[in-house]
C-alpha positions as CSV (number, residue, x, y, z in Angstrom):
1,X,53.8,1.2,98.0
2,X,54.3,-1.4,94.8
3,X,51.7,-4.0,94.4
4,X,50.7,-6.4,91.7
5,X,46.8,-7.7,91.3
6,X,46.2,-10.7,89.0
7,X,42.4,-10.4,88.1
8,X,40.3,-12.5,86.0
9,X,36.7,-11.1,83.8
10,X,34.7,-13.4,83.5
11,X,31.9,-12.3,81.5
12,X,28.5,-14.7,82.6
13,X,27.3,-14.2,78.7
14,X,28.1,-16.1,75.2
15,X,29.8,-13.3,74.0
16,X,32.3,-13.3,76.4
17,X,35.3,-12.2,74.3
18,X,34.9,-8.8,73.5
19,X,33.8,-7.1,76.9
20,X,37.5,-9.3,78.2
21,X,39.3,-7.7,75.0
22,X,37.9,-4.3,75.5
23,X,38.9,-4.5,79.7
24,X,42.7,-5.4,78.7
25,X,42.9,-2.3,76.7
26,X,41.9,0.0,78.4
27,X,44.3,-1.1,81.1
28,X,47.4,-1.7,78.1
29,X,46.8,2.5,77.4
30,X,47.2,3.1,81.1
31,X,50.9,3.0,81.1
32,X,51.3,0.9,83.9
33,X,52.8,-2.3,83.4
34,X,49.9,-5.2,82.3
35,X,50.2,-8.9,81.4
36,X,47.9,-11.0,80.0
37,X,48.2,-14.9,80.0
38,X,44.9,-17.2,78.9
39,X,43.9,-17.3,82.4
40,X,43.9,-13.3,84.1
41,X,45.7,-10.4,83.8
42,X,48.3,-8.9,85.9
43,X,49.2,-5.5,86.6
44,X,52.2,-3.9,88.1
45,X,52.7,-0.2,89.9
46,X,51.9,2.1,92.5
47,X,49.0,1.1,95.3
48,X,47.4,4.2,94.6
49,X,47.5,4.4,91.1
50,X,47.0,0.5,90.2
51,X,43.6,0.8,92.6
52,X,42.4,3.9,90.8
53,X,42.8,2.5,87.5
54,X,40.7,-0.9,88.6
55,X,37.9,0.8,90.7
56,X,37.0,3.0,87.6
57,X,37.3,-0.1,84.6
58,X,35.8,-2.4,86.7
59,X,32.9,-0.6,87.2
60,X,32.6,0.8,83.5
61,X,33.1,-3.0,82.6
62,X,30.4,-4.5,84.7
63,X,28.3,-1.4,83.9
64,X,28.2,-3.1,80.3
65,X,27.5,-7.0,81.1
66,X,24.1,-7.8,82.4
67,X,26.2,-10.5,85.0
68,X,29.8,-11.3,85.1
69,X,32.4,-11.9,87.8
70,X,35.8,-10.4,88.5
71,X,38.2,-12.5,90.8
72,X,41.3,-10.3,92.1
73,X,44.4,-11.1,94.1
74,X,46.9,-8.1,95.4
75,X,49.9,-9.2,96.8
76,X,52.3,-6.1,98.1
77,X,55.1,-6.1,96.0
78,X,55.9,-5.6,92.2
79,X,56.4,-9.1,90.9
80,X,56.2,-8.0,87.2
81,X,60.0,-9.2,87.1
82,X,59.2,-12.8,88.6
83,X,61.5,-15.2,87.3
84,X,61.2,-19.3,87.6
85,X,64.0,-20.7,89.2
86,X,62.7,-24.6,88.2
């Protein structure tokens, strides 16, 4: 099953940047497809795979932060191709 998940890091710190940046690499070298906008992230692939992936960084990334929040949506389909039609 294809699913897409658009999540959001947000690191409760004042160096907030680099725990983000470090997050969005690790899931760029995943091969599956990931993109970024200035708001969340949004990646692209198999149910099983995409799930793996996030269970394992987002523990490793709040594992680093003293407090921070992650805010995730799935939807059950691969939208990476999403064109506006407006």
């Amino acid at each position: 099953m294809k699913i897409s998940v658009e999540l959001t890091l947000t690191p409760l710190q004042n160096d907030y940047e680099p725990p983000i940046k470090d997050f969005i690499k690790k899931l760029r070298a995943s091969g599956l497809t990931v993109l970024e906008n200035p708001l969340s992230t949004q990646v692209y692939g198999d149910y099983d795979e995409v799930m793996s992936l996030l269970n394992s960084e987002i523990k490793n990334s709040l594992e680093l932060l003293d407090a921070g929040i992650f805010l995730l949506k799935i939807v059950k389909t691969d939208r990476s191709n999403y064109k506006p039609s407006f």
